[in-house]
N, C-alpha and C positions, 0 to 999 in steps of 0.2 A: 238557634239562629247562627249560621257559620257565618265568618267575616268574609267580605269582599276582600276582594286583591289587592286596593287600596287601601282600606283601614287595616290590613297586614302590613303594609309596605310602613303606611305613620308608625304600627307600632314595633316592626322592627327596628325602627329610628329613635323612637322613644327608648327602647329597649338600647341602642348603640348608644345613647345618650348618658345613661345611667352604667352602663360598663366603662365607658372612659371615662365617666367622674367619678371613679373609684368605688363604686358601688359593684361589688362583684359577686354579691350573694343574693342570687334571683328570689330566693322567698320574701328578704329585706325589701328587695326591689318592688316584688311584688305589691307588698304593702305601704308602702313610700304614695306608690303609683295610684294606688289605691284611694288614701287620702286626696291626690289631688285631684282624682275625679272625683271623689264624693264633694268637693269645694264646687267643682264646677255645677254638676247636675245638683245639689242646692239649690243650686238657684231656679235651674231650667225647670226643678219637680215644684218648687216654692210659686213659680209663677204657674203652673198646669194646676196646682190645687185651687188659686185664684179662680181659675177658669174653670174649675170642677162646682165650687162653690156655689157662681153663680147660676151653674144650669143647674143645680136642685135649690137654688135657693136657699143656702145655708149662709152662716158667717166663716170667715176663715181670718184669722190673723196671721200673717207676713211673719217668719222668724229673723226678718232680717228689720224690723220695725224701731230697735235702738242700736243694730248693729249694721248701717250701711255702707261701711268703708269695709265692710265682710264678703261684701257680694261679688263673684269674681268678675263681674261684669265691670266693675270698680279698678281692683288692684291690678288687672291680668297688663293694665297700661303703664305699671309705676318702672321706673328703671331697675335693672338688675339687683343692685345693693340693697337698694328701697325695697322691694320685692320682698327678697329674701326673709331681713326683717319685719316688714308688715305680716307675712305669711306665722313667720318659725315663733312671733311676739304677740299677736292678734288674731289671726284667723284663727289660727292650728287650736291656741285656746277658748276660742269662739264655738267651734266643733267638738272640742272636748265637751264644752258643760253644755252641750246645747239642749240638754231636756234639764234644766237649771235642778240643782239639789245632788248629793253626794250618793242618795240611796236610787238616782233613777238607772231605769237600765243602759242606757247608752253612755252615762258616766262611768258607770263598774265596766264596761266593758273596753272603754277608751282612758281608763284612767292608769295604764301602764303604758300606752300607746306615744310611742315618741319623735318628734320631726327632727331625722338625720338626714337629709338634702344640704350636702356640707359646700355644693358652691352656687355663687348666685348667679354665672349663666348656665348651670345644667336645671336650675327653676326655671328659667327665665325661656330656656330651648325647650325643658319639656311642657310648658305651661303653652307656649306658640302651639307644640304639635295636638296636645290634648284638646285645646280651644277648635284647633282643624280638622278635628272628626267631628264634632256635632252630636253629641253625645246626648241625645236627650230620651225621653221616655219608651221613642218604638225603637231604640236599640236596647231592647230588655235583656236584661241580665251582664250587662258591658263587662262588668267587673270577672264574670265568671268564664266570658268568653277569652278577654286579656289572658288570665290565668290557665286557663284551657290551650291558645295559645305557646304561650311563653311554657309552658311546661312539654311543650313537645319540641324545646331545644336543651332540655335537662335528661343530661345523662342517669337522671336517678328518676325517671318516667316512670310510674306503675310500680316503682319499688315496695311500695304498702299499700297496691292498690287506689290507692290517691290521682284519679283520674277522671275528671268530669265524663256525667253522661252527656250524649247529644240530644240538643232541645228537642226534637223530631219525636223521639222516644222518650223523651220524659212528658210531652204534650200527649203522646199514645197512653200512658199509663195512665196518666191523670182522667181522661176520657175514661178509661178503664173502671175507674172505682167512684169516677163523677162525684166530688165534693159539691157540698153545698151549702149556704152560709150559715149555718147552724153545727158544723162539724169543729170537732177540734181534730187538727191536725199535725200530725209529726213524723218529722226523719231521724232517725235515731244516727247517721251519718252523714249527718247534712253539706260537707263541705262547703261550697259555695252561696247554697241554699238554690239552686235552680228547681227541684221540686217543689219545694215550698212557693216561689215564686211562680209556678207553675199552677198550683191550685188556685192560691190566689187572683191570676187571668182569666183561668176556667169560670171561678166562681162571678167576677165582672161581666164576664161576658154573658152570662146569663139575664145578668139585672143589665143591659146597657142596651137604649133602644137597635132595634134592628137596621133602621136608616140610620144610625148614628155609628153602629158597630165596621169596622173595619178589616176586614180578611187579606193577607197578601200570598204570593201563591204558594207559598209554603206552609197553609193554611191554618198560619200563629193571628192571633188578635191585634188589633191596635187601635185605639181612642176610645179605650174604654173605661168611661164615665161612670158606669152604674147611677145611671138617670133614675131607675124602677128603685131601687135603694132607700125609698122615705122615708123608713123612722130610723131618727139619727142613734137610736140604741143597737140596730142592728148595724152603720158604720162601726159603733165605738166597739161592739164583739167582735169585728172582722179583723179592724187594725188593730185590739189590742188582748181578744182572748180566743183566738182560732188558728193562731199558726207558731209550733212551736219545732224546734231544731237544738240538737247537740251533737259535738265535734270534740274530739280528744284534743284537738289540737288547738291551740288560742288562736295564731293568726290567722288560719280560717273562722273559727269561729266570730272574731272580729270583722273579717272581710265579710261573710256571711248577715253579720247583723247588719253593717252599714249600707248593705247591698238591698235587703228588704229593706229600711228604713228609705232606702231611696226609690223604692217602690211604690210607696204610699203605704205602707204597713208601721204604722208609726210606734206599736210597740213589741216589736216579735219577742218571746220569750226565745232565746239564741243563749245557750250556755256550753264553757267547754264542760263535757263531761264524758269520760269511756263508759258508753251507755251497759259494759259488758260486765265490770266491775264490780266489787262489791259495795262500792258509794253509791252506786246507782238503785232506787230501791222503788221504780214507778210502776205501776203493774195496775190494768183495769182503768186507764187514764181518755184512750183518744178513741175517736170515732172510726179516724182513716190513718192509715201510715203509708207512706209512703219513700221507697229507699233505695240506695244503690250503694249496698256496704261495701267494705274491701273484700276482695276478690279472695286475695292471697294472706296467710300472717297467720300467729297463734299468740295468743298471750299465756301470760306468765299463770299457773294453774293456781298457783298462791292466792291470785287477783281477778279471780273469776267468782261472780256471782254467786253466793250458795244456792241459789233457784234454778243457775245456769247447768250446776256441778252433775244431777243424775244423768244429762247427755250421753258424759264421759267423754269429754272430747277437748282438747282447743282450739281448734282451727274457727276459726271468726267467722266466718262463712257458713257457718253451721249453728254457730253460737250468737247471729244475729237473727236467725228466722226464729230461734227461737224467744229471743227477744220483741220480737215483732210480736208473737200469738201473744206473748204476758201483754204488751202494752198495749191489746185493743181490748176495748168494751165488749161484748156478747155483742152480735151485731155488726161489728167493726169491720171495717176492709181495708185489704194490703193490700197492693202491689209491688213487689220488690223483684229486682234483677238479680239471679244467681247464678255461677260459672256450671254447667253442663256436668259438672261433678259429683252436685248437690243431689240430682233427679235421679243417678244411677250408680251413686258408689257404694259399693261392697259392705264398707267396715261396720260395725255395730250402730256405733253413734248416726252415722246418712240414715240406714235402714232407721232407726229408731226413730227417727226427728221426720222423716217422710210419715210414718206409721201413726207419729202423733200428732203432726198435721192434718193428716186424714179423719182420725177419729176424733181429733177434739174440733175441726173444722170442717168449712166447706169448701174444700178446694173448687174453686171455679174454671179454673183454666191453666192452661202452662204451654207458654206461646215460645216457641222455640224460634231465636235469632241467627242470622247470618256470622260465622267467626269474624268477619272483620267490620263490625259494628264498632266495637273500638279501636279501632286500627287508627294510628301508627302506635298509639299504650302499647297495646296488647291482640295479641289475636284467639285471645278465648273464647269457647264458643260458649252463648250464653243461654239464657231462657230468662222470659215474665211469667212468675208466679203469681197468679189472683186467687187469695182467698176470704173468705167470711167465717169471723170467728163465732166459734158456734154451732152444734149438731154434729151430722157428721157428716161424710161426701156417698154419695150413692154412684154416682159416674163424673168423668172428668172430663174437661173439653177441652182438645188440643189444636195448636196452629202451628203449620209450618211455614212460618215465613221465608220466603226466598228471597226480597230484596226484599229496604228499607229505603230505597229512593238514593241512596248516593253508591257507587264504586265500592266494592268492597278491597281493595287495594290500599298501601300505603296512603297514596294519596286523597282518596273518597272522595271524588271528583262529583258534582251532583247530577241526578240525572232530572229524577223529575223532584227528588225532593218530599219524593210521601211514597214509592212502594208501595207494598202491600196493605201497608197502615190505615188508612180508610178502608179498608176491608173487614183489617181486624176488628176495628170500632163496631162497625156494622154486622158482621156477623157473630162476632158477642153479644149483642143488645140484644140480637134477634135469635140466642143460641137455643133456646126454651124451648119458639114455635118453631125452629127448624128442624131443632132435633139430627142433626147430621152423621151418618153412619158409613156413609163411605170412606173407607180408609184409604181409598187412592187421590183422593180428595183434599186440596189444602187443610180442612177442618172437619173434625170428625169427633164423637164421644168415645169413650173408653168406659164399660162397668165396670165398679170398684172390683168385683171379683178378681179378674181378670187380671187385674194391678196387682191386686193381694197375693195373687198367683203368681206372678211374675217379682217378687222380692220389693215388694211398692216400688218398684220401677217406676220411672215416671217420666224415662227420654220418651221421645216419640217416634225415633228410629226401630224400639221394640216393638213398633204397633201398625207403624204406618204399611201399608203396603205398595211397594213399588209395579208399574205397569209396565211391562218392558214388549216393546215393538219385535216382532218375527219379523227378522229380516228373510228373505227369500236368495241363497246363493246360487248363480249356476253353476251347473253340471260342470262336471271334472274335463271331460269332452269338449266343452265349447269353448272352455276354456283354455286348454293345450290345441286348439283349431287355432282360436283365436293369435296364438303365441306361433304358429306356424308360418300364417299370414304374415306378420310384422316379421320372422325372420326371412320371408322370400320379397317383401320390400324393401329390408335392409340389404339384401344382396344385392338386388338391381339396383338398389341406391351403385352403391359399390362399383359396380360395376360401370355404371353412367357416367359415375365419377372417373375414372382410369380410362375410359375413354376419350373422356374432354381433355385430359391433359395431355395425351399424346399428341392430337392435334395442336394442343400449343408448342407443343417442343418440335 
C-alpha cells in the first residue's frame, strides 16, 4: 500500500519533529516512532478483536482490563509534562510485559527496548500528528510503510540491500505460492515482516465471508474477519504456530515483531538471527518461504554455514536461495526475489546453485520484473523465482513482465496500480492446461534441455523472441523528388518575400 500525499505530508512533520528534538539518528527515530504507534493501534486492534470476537462468537478479553489509564485514548489528552511521564513510567512498561512473564516472546524481544523521547512537547507534537492519521487496521503494514518512507531520505538507502519490497508484489508472490492455514511459514529476511503479513491476509481472506470481504482497487483485502475459521485450534495455529521470521538485525526484528503482533498474529516466532551463519542450523522446517533477501553484500566466509560452504561462494544472494531449498519440507514452496544476476552469471558458484535448484527441485517459474520496481533504492533488474522443493524440473515457465502498475521512474507515480500482475496470477494457475509455447508471447515454457544447453541460464532475454515490424522505406527517388519540391517552394518563398519589401521601402 503506498502512502497518499497526505499521510506523506503528517509524516514528513512527524519526521521534522523528531530531527529538531534532537533526535537525529533516523533508525532511533525509526523506532521511537514505532513504539508510539504501536500505543496507538493497541487500542484500535484491542477494540477490532472485540468485534472479531463477537461475529464468530468467541470470548475475547480486553488487554487493557486492569490497565485503563494505558489506552491512548486516555493519556493522548494529559498535558505535556504529564504525558511524557505517564508515557516513559506506565505505558512504555505496560507494553513491555504486555504478554505478562519474563520467558514470553514479546518480553525477550522488548526487554532491551528503550523510551528516549527526551522532551515533552516533541511527545506531545508527535502524538497530535500520529493520532491525525488514523492509523487503524486497513492501513496494513503502517509501520513498514513509515520505514519504507523515511528510508528514502537516508543517504545510506540500499546500502545492505535493506530496502522494503512493494505491497503490490509481495501480494503477487503470496498468490504465487497460496498459503494456507495449515502451512508453516517463513522469511528467512524478514525485515519489516510485510510477507509474513502478507500471507497472513491471504490466508483471512479465504476464511472471511464473501459479503463481508472487502477489495479496494488496488486489489489488497480489508475486513477481514475469518467468520469460516470455527474451530478455535485452528485460530490458536495461525496466531501462534504458522508464521515465522528472522532478521540480523534487532531493530527490525523488533519493529517486525510488534508490527505482526498488531496484526492480530499474537505470537509470531520473529527472532534476530543471520539465517546464513553458522548459529543457524533449521533445515526441513517450513511448508512455504517466502523472501526478499539482500540484494547486494558478502559475509565473512569464517561465518558461513558449514551446509552453506560447498557453494563456494559469499555473496548473499546466492547463499540465501540456498538457504531457502534447506529450509522447505519436500513439498514446500518459495517465492523469492533475486537480482537478474542470479538467473545468468557466469561463475561456478550461479551456474552451481541454478544446476542444484533444478535438479533437487521444481522450478516453476521465473517471472522477470521491470528495473525500476524498486526505484528510488535501487534500479536492479529483478526476477520471481517459484519453486517446489522436490523432484526435479522438466520445463520452466517464464513471464515478462512489462509493468507492474506504477511509473517505472524515480518517482512510481501510480497508474493503475496492478499491471501485468493479475495476469501473472492467472496465467500461472492456469500454466499446466495452457501449456504456452510462443516465445513472442508475454509467457511461454522453456525444456529443461534447452536451459541445460544454455549454462542453466535462466534470464529470459536468452529465450524470448522478439517480433520486429518491417518497416516499408521509400525509394531513394521519391525521396530526392520530394527534397527538390520543398527547395523550389523555399525559393519562391524567397523570393515573395524580397518582393514585399521593396514595395514597402
Amino acid at each position: 500500500m503506498r502512502l497518499a500525499p497526505e499521510m506523506k505530508s503528517k509524516i514528513d512533520a512527524l519526521w521534522d519533529k523528531f530531527w529538531s528534538g534532537g533526535m537525529s539518528n533516523p533508525l532511533q527515530s525509526i523506532e521511537q516512532m514505532s513504539y508510539l504507534i504501536f500505543m496507538k493501534r493497541l487500542e484500535d486492534m484491542d477494540v477490532q478483536e472485540v468485534k472479531r470476537a463477537k461475529a464468530i462468537g468467541s470470548e475475547y478479553s480486553s488487554v487493557f482490563t486492569w490497565k485503563e489509564d494505558c489506552r491512548w485514548s486516555v493519556w493522548k489528552h494529559y498535558p505535556a509534562e504529564q504525558m511524557l511521564e505517564h508515557v516513559r513510567d506506565k505505558v512504555f512498561p505496560f507494553i513491555k510485559n504486555l504478554h505478562d512473564g519474563e520467558k514470553s516472546l514479546f518480553a525477550q524481544h522488548m526487554k532491551d527496548a528503550v523510551f528516549i523521547i527526551p522532551k515533552p512537547s516533541l511527545l506531545q507534537e508527535a502524538v497530535s500528528i500520529i493520532d491525525e492519521m488514523e492509523i487503524t487496521k486497513q492501513n496494513a503494514d503502517m509501520q513498514g510503510d513509515i520505514y519504507e518512507y523515511l528510508l528514502s531520505q537516508l543517504s545510506t538507502a540500499g546500502k545492505n540491500g535493506q530496502f522494503r519490497t512493494p505491497r503490490h508484489i509481495i501480494n503477487m508472490m503470496v498468490k504465487l505460492v497460496d498459503p494456507d492455514i495449515n502451512d508453516r511459514i517463513c522469511d528467512p529476511a524478514c525485515g519489516t515482516a510485510g510477507f509474513l503479513i502478507g500471507a497472513y491476509e491471504h490466508i483471512l481472506s479465504k476464511y472471511t465471508s464473501p459479503d463481508l470481504l472487502q477489495i479496494d482497487e488496488d486489489g489488497e483485502y480489508h475486513n477481514l474477519i475469518g467468520d469460516h475459521i470455527i474451530d478455535p485450534k485452528h485460530w490458536q495455529k495461525l496466531k501462534n504456530e504458522t508464521f515465522y521470521g528472522y532478521d540480523f538485525d534487532s531493530t527490525m526484528a523488533r519493529i517486525s515483531f510488534m508490527n505482526m503482533v498488531l496484526h492480530g498474529i499474537s505470537a509470531p516466532k520473529i527472532e534476530q538471527k543471520d539465517t546464513l551463519s553458522k548459529r543457524f542450523e533449521e533445515e526441513g522446517k517450513y511448508t512455504v518461504v517466502l523472501a526478499n533477501p539482500p540484494f547486494k553484500g558478502s559475509i565473512d566466509k569464517s561465518d558461513i554455514n558449514d551446509k552453506l560452504l560447498p557453494l563456494g561462494t559469499t555473496k548473499t544472494e546466492l547463499l540465501f536461495v540456498d538457504r531457502m531449498m534447506r529450509l522447505l519440507v519436500t513439498g514446500g514452496r518459495c517465492a523469492v526475489i533475486v537480482p537478474d544476476g542470479v538467473l545468468f552469471g557466469s561463475t561456478k558458484a550461479h551456474v552451481k546453485l541454478r544446476k542444484m535448484l533444478m535438479e533437487t527441485c521444481q522450478l516453476e517459474g521465473v517471472i522477470s520484473m521491470p528495473s525500476g520496481v524498486f526505484k528510488p533504492y535501487a534500479g536492479v533488474s529483478t526476477a520471481v523465482m517459484v519453486f517446489t522443493k522436490g523432484g526435479k524440473t522438466d520445463k520452466v515457465w517464464f513471464y515478462d513482465m512489462q509493468s507492474d502498475g506504477y511509473s517505472l521512474d524515480d518517482k512510481r507515480t501510480r497508474i493503475d496500480g496492478k499491471g501485468d500482475i493479475p495476469d501473472i496470477v492467472e496465467r500461472f494457475k492456469a500454466r499446466k492446461t495452457e501449456n504456452p509455447s510462443d516465445r513472442k508471447a508475454k509467457c511461454f515454457y522453456i525444456p529443461v534441455k534447452e536451459i541445460i544447453d544454455n549454462n542453466y541460464d535462466l534470464s529470459i532475454s536468452k529465450y524470448k523472441e522478439i517480433e520486429y515490424e518491417e518497416v516499408e522505406y521509400e525509394k531513394p527517388e521519391v525521396i530526392l523528388d520530394r527534397i527538390e519540391q520543398l527547395e523550389k517552394q523555399i525559393l519562391a518563398n524567397v523570393v515573395e518575400l524580397r518582393s514585399m519589401l521593396k514595395k514597402e521601402n
